[in-house]
N, C-alpha and C positions, 0 to 999 in steps of 0.2 A: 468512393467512400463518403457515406452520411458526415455533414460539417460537424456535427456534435464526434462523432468519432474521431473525426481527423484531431478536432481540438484534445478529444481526449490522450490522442496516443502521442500530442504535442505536451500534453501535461506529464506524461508517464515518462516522455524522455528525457524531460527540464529534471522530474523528481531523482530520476539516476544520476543524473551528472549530478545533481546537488550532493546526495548520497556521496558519489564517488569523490566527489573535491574535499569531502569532511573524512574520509578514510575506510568506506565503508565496501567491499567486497560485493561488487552483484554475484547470488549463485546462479537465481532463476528470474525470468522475466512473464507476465504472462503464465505461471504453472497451472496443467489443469487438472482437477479430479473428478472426472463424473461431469456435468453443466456447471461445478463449481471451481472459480478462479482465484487465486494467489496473484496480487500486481506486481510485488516485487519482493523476493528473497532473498536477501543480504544476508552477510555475517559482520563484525565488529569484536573485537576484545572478547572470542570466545564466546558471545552471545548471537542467536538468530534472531532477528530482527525479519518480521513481517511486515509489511508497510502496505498499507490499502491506500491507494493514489484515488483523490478526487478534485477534479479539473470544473472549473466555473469560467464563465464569461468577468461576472462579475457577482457581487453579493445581495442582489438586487430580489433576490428572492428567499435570503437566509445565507447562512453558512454552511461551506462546501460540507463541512465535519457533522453537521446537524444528518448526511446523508446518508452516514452510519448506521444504521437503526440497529435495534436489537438482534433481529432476524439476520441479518450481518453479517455482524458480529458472531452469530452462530454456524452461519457458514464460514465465516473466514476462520475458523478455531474448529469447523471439522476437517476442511480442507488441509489447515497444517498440522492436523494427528495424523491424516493418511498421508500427507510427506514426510514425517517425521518417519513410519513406519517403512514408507517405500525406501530411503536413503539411509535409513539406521541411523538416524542423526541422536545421539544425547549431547544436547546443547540445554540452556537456559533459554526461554523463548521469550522477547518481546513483542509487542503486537503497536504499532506506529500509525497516524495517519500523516500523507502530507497532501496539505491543499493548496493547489496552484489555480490562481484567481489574474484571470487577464487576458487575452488575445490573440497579444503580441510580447516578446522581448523586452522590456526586462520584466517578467511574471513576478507577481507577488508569494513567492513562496513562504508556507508556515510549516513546519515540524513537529508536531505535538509525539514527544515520546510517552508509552508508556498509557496511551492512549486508552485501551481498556484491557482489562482482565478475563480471562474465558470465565463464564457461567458454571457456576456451579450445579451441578443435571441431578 
């Protein structure tokens, strides 16, 4: 496995356990629909929480969240219409980033809830 992948799928495990020590349900890990991917699907207090995981070395080029882009954001908000669809889910949905920036142990994790809104089409 490519070093940037290994880091990344080291960032995506740090982001679950963080999730999970704050009380937060994994449903799906990795979901796919089509070439488009869901990183982590959680529930909390009756709300779905989406979370798009982005892993850095360091910030040495910008911030991990600036990696967001628009285009994104629009994939990650079609992707969780066709889960919501596939799983009958009626929940409230929020959409989360969390960026983990580091190498090694102990990763700098941030949590930005509430991160962005789907686009209005």
């Amino acid at each position: 496995m490519a070093e940037h992948n290994e880091l990344g799928k080291k960032g995506e495990d740090e982001a679950v356990a963080y999730l999970q020590d704050r009380g937060y349900t994994i449903i799906h890990r990795n979901w796919h629909s089509g070439k488009r991917e869901l990183d982590i699907v959680a529930e909390k207090d009756r709300e779905l929480i989406v979370a798009e995981v982005k892993t850095r070395r360091n910030e040495r080029y910008g911030l991990p969240e600036d990696a967001v882009t628009n285009q994104k954001i629009r994939s990650i908000v079609a992707s969780t219409d066709a889960y919501l669809k596939k799983f009958q889910i009626d929940l409230p949905v929020r959409f989360d980033i969390i960026t983990v920036v580091g190498t090694e142990p102990p990763y700098h994790i941030e949590h930005i809830k509430e991160a962005f809104f789907p686009p209005i089409w």
